[in-house]
Backbone bond lengths (Angstrom), bond angles and torsions (degrees), N, CA, C in turn:
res aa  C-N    CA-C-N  psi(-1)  N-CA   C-N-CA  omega(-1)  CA-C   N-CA-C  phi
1 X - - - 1.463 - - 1.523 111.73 -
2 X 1.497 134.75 -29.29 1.018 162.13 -141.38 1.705 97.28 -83.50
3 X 1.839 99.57 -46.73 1.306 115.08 -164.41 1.853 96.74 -70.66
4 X 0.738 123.57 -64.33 1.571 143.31 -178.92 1.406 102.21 -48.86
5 X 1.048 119.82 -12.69 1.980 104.78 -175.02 1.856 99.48 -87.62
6 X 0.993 119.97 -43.46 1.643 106.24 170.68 2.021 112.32 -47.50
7 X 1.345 96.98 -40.21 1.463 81.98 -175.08 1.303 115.31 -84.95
8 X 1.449 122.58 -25.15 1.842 114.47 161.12 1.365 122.66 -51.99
9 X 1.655 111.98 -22.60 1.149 122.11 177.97 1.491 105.30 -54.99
10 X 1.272 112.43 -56.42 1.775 117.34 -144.18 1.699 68.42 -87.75
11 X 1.070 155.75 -76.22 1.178 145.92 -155.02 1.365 119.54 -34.15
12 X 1.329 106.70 -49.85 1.499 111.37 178.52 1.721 115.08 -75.08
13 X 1.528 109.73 -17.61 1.336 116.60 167.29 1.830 116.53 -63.68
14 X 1.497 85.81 -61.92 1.453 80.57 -179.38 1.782 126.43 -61.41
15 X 1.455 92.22 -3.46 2.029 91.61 -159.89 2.393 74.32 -83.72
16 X 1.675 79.92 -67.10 1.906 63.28 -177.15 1.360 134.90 -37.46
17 X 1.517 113.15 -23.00 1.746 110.31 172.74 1.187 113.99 -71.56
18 X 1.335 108.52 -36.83 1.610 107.80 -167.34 1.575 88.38 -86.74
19 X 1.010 150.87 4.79 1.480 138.16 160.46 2.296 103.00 -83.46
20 X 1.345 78.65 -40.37 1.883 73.69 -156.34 1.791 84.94 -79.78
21 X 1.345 144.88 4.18 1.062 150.42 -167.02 1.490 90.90 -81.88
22 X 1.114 117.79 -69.80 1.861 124.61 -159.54 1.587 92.27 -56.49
23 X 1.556 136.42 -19.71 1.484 115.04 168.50 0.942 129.94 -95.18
24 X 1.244 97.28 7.43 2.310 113.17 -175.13 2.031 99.86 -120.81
25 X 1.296 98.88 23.06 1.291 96.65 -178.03 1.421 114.01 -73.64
26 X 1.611 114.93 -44.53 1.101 106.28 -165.23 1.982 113.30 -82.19
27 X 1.585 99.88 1.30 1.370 101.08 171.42 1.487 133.62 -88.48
28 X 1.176 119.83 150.19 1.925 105.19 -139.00 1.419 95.74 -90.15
29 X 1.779 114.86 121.96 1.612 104.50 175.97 1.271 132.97 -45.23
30 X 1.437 128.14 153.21 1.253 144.84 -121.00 1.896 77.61 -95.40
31 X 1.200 129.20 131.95 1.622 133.29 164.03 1.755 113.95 -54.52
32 X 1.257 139.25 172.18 1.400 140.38 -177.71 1.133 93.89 -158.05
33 X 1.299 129.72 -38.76 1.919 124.21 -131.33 1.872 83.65 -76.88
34 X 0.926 99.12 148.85 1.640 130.70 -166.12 1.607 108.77 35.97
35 X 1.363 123.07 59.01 1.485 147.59 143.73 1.920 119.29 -61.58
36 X 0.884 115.17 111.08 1.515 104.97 149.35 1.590 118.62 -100.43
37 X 1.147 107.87 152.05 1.612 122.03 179.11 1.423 110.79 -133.10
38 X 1.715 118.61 139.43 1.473 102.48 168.68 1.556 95.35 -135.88
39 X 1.273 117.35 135.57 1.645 105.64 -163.91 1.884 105.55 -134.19
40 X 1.220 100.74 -178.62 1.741 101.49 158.68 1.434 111.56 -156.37
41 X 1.056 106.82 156.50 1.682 125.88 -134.57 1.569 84.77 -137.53
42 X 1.714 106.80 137.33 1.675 110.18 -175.25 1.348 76.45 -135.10
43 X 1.565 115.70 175.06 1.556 125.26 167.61 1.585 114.25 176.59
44 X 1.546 111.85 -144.24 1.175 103.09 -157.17 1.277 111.61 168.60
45 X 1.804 123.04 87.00 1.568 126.79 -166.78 1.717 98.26 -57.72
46 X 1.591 87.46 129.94 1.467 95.02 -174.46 1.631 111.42 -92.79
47 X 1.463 121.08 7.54 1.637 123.61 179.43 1.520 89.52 -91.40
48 X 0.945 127.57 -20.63 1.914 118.40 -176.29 1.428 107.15 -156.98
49 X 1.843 94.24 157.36 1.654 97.85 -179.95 1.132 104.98 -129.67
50 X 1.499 107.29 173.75 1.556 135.83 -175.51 1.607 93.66 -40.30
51 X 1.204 109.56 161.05 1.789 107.85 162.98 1.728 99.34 169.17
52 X 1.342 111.31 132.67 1.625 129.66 168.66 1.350 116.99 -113.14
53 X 1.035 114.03 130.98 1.835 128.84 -161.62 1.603 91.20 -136.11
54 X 1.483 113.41 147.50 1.331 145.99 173.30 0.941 111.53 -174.35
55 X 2.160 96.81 136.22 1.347 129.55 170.20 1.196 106.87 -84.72
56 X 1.929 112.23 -159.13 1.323 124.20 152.86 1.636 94.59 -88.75
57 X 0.843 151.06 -7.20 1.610 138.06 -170.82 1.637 112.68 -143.18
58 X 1.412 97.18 0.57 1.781 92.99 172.61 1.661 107.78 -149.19
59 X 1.024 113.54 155.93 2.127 119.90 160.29 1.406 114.55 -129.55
60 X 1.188 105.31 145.81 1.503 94.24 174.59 1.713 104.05 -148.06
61 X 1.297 129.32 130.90 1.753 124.67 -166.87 1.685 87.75 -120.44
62 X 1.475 116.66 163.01 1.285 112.29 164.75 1.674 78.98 -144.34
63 X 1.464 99.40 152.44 1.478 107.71 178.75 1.986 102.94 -129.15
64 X 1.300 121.24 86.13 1.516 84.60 173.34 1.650 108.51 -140.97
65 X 1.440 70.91 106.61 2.047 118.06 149.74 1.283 127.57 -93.97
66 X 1.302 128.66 130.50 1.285 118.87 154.38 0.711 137.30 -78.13
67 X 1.630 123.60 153.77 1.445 101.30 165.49 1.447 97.78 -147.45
68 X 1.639 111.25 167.25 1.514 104.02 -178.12 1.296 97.93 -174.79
69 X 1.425 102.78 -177.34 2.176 135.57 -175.31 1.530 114.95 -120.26
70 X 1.108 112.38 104.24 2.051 90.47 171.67 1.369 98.69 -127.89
71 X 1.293 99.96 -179.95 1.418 129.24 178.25 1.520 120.55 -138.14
72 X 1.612 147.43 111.67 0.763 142.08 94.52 1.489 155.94 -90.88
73 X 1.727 97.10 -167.37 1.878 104.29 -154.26 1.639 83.19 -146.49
74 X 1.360 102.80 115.36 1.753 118.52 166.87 1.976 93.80 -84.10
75 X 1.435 108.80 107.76 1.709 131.59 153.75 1.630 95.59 -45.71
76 X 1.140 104.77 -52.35 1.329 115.25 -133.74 1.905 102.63 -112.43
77 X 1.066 138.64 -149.43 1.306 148.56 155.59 1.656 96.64 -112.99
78 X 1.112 125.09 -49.13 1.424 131.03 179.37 1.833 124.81 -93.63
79 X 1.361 99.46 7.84 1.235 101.68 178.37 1.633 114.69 -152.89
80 X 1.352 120.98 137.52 1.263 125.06 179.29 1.547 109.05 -131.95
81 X 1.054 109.04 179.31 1.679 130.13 -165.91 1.482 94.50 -134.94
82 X 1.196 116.75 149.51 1.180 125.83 -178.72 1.519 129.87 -163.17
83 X 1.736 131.02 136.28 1.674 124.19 -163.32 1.461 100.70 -116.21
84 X 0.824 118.80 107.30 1.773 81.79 158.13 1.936 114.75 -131.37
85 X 1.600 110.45 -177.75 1.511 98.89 173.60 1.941 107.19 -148.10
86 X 1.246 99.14 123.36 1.708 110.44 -160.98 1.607 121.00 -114.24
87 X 0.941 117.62 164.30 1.219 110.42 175.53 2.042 109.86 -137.83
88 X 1.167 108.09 143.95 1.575 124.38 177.84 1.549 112.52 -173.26
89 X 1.759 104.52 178.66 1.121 78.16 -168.50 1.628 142.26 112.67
90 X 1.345 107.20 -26.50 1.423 121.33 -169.27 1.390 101.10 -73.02
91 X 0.988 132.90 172.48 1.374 157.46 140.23 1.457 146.28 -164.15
92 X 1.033 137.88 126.40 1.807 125.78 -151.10 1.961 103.53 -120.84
93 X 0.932 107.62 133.54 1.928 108.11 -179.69 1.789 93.65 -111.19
94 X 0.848 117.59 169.51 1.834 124.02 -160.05 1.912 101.00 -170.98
95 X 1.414 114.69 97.38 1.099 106.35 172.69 1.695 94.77 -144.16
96 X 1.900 97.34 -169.76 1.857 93.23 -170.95 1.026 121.08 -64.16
97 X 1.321 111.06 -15.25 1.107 117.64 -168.05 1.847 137.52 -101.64
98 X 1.313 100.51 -27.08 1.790 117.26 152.17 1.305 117.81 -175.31
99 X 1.011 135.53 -172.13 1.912 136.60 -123.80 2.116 75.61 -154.27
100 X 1.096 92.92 121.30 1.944 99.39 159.42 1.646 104.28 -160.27
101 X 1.550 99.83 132.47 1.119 117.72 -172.27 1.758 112.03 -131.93
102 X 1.521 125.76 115.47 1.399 97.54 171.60 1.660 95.37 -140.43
103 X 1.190 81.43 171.92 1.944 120.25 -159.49 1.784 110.19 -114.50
104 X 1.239 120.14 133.66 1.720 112.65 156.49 1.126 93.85 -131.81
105 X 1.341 95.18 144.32 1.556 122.90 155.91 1.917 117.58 -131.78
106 X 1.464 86.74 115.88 1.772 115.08 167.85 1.429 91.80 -37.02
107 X 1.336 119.14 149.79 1.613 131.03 121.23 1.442 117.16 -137.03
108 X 1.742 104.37 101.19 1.453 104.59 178.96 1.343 120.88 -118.27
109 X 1.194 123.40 174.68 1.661 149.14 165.84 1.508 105.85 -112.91
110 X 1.674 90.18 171.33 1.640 109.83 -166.51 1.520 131.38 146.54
111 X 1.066 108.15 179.94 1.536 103.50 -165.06 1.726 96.71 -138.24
112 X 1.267 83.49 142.18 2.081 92.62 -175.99 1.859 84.74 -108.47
113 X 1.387 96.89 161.92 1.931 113.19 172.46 1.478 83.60 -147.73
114 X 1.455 93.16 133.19 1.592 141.17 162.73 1.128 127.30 -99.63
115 X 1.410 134.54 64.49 1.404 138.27 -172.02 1.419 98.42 -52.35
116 X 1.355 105.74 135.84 1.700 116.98 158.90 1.359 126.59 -59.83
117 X 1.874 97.02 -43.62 1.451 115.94 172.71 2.000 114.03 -57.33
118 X 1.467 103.72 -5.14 1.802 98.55 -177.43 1.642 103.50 -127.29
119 X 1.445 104.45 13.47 1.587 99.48 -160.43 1.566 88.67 -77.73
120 X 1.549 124.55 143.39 1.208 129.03 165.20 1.968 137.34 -90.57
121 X 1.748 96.16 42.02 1.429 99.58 171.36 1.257 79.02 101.50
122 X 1.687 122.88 -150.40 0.895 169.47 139.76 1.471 113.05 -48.56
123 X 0.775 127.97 -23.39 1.712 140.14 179.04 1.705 106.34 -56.67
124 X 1.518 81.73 -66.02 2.662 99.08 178.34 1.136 94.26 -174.73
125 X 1.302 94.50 -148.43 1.624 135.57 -150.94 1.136 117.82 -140.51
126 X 1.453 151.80 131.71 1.289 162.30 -173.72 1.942 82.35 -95.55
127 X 1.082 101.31 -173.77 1.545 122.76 170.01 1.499 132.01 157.47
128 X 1.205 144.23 148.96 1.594 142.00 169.71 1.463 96.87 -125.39
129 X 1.228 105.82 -179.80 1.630 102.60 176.55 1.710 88.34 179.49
130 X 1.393 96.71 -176.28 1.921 114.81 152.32 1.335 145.92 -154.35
131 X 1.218 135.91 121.69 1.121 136.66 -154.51 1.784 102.65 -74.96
132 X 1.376 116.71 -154.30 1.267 139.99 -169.76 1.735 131.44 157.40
133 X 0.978 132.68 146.37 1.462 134.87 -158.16 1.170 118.13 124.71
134 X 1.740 106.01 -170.59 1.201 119.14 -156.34 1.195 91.64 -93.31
135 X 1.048 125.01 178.64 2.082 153.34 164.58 1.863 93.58 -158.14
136 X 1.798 68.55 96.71 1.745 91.14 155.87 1.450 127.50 -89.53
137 X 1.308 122.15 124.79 1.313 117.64 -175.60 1.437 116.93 -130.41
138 X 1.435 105.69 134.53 1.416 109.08 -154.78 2.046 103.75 -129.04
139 X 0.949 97.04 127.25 1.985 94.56 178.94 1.707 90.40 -146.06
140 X 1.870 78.56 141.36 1.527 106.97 -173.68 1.525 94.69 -109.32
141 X 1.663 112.82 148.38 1.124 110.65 -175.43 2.167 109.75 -131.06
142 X 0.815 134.20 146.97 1.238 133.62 -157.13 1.269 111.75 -145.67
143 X 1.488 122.98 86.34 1.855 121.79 164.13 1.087 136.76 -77.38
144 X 1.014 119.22 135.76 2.234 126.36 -179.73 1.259 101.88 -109.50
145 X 0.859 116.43 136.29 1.507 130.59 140.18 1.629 117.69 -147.71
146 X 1.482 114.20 -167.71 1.345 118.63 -164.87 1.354 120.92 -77.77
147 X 1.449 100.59 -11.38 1.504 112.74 -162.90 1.811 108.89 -155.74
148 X 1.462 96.96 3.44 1.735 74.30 153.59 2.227 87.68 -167.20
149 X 1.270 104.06 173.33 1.360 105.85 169.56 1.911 95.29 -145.54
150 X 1.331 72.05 142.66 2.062 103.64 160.99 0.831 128.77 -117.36
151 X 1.717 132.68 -170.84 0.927 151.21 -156.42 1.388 123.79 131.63
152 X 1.775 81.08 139.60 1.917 102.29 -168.93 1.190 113.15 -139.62
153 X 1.010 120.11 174.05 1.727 128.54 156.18 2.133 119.55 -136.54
154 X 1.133 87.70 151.91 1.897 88.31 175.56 1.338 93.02 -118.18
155 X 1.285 96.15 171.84 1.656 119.84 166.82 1.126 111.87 -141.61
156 X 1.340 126.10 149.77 1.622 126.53 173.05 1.197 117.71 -155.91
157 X 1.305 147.61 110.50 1.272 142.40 160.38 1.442 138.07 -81.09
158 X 1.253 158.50 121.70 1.604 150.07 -107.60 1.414 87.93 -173.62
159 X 1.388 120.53 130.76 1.429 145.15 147.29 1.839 113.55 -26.25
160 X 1.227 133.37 127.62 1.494 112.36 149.34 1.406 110.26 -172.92
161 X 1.664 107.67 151.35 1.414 104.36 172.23 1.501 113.85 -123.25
162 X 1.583 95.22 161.96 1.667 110.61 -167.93 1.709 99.08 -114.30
163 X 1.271 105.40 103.77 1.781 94.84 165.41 1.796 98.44 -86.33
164 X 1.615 109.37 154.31 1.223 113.64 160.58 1.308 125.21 -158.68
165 X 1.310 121.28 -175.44 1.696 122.88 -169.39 1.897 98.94 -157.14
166 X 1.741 82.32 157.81 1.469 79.17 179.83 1.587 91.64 168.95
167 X 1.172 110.03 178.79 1.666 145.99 178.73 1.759 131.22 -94.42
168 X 1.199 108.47 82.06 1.613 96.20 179.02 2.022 109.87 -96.27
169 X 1.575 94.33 116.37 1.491 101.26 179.41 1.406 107.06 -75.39
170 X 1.339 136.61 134.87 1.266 124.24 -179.29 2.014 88.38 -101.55
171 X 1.603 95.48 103.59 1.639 107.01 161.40 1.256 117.96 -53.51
172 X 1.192 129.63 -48.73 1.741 126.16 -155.71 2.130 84.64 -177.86
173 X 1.133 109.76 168.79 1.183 142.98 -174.76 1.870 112.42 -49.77
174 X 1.486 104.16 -22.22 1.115 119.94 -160.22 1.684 121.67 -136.08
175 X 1.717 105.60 -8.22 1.102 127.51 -169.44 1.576 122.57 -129.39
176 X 1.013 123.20 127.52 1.973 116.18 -172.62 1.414 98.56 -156.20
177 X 1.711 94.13 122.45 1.694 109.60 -166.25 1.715 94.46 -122.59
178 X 1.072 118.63 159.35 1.692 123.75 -169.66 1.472 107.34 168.94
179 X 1.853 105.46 155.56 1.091 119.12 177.75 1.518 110.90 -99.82
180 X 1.365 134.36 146.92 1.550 132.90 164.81 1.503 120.35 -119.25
181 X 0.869 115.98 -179.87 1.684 123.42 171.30 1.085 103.99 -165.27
182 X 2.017 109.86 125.32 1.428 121.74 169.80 1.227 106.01 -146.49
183 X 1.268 81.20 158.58 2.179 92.06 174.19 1.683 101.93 -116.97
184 X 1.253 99.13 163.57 1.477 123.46 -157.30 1.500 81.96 -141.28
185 X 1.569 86.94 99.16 1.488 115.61 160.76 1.753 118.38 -80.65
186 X 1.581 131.49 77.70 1.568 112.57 -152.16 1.775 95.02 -131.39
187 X 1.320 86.95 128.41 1.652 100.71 175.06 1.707 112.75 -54.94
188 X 1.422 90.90 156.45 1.616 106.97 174.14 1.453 120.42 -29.59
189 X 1.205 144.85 159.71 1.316 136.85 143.57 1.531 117.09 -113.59
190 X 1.367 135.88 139.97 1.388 140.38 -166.41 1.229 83.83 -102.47
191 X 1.205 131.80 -59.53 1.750 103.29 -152.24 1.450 118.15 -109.35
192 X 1.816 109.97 1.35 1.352 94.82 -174.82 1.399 91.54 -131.24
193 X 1.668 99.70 108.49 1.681 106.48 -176.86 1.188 95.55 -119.43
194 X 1.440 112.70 166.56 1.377 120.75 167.87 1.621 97.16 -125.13
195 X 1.275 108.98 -117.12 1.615 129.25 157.23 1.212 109.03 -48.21
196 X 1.196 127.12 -65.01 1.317 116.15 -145.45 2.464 82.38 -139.35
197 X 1.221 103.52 172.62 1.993 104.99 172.96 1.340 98.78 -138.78
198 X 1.676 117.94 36.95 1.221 101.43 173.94 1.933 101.50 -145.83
199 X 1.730 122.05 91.56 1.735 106.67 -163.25 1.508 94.87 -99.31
200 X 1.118 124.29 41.68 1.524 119.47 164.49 1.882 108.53 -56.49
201 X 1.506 101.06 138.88 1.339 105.69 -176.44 1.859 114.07 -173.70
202 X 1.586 96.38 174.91 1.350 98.15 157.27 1.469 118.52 -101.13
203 X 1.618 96.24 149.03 1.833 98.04 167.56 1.430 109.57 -133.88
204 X 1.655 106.41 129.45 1.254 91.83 162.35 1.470 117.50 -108.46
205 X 1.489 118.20 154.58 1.201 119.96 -179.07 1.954 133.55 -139.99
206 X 0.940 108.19 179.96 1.248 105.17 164.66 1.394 131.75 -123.97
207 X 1.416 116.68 130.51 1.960 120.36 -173.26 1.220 110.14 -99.40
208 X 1.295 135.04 139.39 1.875 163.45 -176.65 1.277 100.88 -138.09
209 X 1.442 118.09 85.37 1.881 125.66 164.00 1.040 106.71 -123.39
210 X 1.331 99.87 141.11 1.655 120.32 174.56 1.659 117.96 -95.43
211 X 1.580 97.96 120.80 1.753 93.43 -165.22 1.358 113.94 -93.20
212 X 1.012 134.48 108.79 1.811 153.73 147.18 1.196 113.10 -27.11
């Protein structure tokens, strides 16, 4: 049930916009075209959750949240460009025998669309868009034993794209808060596995940008 409450969320968001929409109709949507924004985005893959497990001889936590920085610039009133760079993903295993922990972080591009036909008055903006880039993923690995210790690290970087959608509330003149939902379409990884070499998923999240 846990998984499904982010998406009743945006559901019940959008049913209320498109209700408080038909009274902000006749007010003229809010302008963008030559806007900058620089924001940060928190979240939370909604196919799986956080969770820490311990034995007597092993632990293992997985944490995955996102988190991240972006930047866009609306060209257009209906169109923007957009950078950002995030992190999710983590997870650490802990047994007698060695310590491995790894991390990805997105770095994508892309373009958001702002239909006029969904803009809500003066209120925001509806929007979908899609990202693109790398997801670098990096796990450090750490051996014990009685008579000698190691340690390494990999690196790997993998192709992937994020389509998404979502809500920008325009707070005040200078401020735009909103919910999104995207999936992270991300290729295999060969060398930096944990559990599983494949974290394709959905995330939903929340945006705090400050508009320029």
């Amino acid at each position: 049930m846990k998984t499904f409450l982010p998406l009743i969320c945006i559901w019940l968001t959008i049913v209320s916009s498109n209700l408080f929409s038909q009274n902000v109709s006749k007010i003229s949507p809010v302008n963008l075209e030559g806007r900058h924004s620089i924001y940060l985005f928190a979240g939370m893959k909604i196919n799986s959750s956080s969770s820490a497990n311990a034995t007597l001889t092993a632990a293992k936590s997985e944490v995955n949240a996102q988190f991240g920085i972006g930047y866009r610039y609306w060209f257009m009133n209906e169109w923007a460009v957009n950078a950002s760079i995030g992190f999710f993903g983590a997870e650490t295993d802990l047994n007698y025998s060695k310590v491995e922990s790894i991390t990805i972080i997105p770095i994508l591009f892309g373009f958001n669309y702002f239909p006029q036909a969904l803009a809500l008055g003066s209120v925001g903006r509806a929007f979908i868009g899609i990202n693109m880039g790398a997801y670098m993923g990096n796990a450090t690995k750490n051996s014990f034993s009685f008579n000698s210790l190691g340690s390494g690290s990999v690196s790997e970087t993998v192709f992937g794209i994020e389509p998404n959608a979502g809500i920008d509330f325009i707070v005040s003149d200078w401020l735009r808060i909103g919910p999104s939902l995207s999936y992270h379409f991300i290729s295999d990884f060969k060398e930096v596995i944990g559990n599983k070499k494949n974290y394709s998923g959905p995330i939903f999240s929340i945006n705090i940008g400050l508009l320029l």
